[in-house]
N, C-alpha and C positions, 0 to 999 in steps of 0.2 A: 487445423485451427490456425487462423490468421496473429500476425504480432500485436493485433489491435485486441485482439479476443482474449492471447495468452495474455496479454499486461491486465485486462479486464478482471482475468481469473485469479490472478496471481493478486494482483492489489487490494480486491475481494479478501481473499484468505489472508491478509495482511491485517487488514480493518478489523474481521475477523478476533484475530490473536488478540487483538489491539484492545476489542470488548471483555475478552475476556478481564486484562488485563485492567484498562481504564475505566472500564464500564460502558453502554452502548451512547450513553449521551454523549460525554467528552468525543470516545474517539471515531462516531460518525461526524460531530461538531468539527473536530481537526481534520478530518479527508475531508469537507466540505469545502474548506477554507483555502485546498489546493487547486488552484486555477484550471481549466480544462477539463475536469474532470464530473461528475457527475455521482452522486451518492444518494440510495434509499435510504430509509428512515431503518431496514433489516440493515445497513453497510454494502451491500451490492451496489457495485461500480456499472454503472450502467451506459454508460459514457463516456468516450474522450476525444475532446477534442484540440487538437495539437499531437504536437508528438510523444508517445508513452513513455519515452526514458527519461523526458524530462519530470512528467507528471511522477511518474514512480520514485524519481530523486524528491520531488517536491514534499510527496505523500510521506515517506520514510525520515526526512530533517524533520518536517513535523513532527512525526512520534519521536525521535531520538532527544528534540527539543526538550520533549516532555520528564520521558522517563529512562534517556541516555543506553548505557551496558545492555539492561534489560532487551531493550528494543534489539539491540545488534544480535545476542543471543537466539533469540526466537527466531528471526530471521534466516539465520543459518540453514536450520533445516528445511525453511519455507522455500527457498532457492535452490535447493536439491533437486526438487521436483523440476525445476524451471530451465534446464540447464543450457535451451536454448536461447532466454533472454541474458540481456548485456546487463549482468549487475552492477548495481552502482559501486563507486569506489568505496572502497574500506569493507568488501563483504565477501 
């Protein structure tokens, strides 16, 4: 799997959490509003265009914007999985 694929997957399961959390309006609304990137109406990142550690920084101020602690918590274990992407600062 490509780093374009893994941030795909990864940002995916991020949006994810995010429905749970926010509900599917809001927080596909907020990964839409991250430049580059591309989102279904499920939250599948379907596209990115630019480079993905930015979009993934973009995507994740987003949610933190929103609902701060919360968001940094989840995330944690979400990055486990990931251990080959470059996580953003403060995780």
């Amino acid at each position: 799997m490509d780093d374009v694929e893994q941030h795909k997957k990864l940002m995916s399961e991020i949006i994810a959490k995010q429905i749970v959390i926010l509900g599917p309006e809001i927080a596909v609304l907020k990964a839409r509003n991250v430049p580059g990137i591309s989102v279904s109406d499920s939250g599948q990142v379907t596209d990115i265009d630019g480079k993905p550690d930015e979009a993934l920084q973009q995507l994740i101020d987003n949610y933190v914007e929103l609902s701060g602690q919360i968001v940094k918590n989840a995330l944690g274990t979400i990055f486990q999985k990931y251990p080959s992407v470059n996580k953003p600062n403060n995780y």
